[in-house]
N, C-alpha and C positions, 0 to 999 in steps of 0.2 A: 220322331222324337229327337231334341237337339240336345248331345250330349255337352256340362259344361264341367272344365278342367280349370281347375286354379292351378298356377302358376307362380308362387312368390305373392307380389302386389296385384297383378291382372288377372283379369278375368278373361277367359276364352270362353264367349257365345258361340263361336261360329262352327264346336264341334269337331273344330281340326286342332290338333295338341300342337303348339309352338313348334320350330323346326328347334330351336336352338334354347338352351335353357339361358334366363335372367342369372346374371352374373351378380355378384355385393360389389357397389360404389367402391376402387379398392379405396380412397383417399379415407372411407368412415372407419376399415378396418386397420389401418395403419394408426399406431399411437406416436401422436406426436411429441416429440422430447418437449420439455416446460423451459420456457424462458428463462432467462437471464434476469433477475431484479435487477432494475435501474443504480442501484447504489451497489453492484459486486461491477458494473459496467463501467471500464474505463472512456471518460467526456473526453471528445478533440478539444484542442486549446484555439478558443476562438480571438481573432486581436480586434482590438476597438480601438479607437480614438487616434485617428489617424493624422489628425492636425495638432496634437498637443505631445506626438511620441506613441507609440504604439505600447500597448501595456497588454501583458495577455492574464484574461481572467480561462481558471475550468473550475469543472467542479469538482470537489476532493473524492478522491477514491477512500472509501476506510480502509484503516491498516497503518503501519509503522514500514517505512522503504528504509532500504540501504542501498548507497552508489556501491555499485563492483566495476570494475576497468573489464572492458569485456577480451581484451587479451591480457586474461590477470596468469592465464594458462602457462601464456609463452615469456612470463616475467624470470627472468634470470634470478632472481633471489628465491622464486617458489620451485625453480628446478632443482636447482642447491639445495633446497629445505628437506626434498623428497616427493617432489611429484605432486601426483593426482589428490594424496591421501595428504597430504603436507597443505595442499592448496582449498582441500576440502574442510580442515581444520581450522585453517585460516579465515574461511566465506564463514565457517560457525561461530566463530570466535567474533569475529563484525557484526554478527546478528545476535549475536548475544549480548554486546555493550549496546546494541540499537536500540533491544528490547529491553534490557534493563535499567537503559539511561544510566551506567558506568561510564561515559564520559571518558573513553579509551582504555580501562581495566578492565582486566581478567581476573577475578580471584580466582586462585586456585584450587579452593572448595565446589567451586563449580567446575572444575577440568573431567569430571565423568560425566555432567553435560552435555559439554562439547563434543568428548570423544567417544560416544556410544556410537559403537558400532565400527569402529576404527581398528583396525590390528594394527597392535606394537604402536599405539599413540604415543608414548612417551620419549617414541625414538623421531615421531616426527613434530612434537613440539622442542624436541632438546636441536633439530632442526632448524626451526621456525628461528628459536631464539640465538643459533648459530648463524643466519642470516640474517640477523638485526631484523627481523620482523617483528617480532615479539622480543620486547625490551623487560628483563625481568624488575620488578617493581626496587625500593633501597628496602623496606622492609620484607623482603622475599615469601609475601603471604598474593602473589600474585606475578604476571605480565602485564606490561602496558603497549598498545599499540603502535608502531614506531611513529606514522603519519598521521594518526588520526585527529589531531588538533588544527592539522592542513587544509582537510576535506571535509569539516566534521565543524560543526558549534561548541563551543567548549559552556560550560556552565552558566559561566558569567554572562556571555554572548545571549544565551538564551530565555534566561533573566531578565536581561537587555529588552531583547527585542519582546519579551510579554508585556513590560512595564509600560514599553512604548505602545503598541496596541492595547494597550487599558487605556490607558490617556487621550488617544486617537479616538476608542468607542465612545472614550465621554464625551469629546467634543463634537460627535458624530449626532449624539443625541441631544445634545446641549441644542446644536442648529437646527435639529431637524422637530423636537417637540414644544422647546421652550421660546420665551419671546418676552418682550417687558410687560406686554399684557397680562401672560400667564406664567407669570417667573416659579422657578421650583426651589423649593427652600434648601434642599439638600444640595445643589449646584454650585460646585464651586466658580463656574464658567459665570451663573447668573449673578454672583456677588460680584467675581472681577469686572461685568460689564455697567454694575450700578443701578439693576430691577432690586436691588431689595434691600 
């Protein structure tokens, strides 16, 4: 009589029990951590157009960035201010005009904001604005950033440059859909050229 033993998946006819038991694939018990979505994923900046000037296109990360000078640490004005906790107010205070599009002001109504979590803040923005870092506003309902017009788009600038990219996408589609064939009535592009 041939005795038969299961093992896992196999089957043993031959009436001799395995020497060695079937182990688990470890790779199917291992949970693999979830990717990354393509848009949390920072794109290389690739360069094209190599006979007309290199121009480099990526693709946009979502989010709002701020530039920080990466030895903002070893800056002479934030040792003066107070340090670590001076310089950490100050990185708040940049991402707070980033994010709110203040356009280099701090109101002061937000300074518990900024300094949540900060001991003695008041000693290291009375700091800040002792280094000419933070320039206190002429109506004193606020600080104004001392550089930030330098590194920074100001208002108008940016105004500017949407007006000019409206303009550019209209003439972007003016060339790329219309024609005197199929002129668009709403085109101010197709009237200056005389389709209609």
């Amino acid at each position: 009589m041939v005795e038969i033993h299961h093992t896992r998946s196999r089957l043993n006819t031959t009436g001799i029990a395995p020497t060695r038991p079937i182990r688990p694939n470890p790779m199917r018990c291992v949970r693999r951590p979830r990717r990354t979505p393509r848009c949390q994923m920072a794109m290389p900046i690739r360069t094209v157009g190599q006979k007309t000037g290199a121009t480099t296109m990526s693709k946009r990360v979502p989010g709002i960035f701020q530039k920080i000078d990466p030895w903002i640490s070893d800056d002479p004005a934030i040792l003066e201010a107070g340090g670590a906790f001076a310089e950490l107010l100050y990185i708040r205070g940049l991402c707070y005009i980033r994010r709110s599009r203040t356009y280099g002001t701090i109101p002061k109504k937000c300074f518990g904001e900024i300094s949540d979590g900060i001991p003695s803040a008041q000693k290291y923005c009375a700091g800040l604005v002792k280094a000419e870092l933070w320039i206190e506003t002429d109506d004193g309902r606020g600080w104004t950033v001392r550089n930030w017009s330098c590194w920074n788009l100001t208002k108008d600038e940016e105004q500017a440059i949407a007006e000019d990219r409206t303009e550019l996408g209209k003439l972007g589609a003016h060339g790329r859909w219309h024609s005197a064939v199929r002129p668009n009535n709403t085109c101010e592009a197709c009237r200056d050229e005389g389709w209609l």
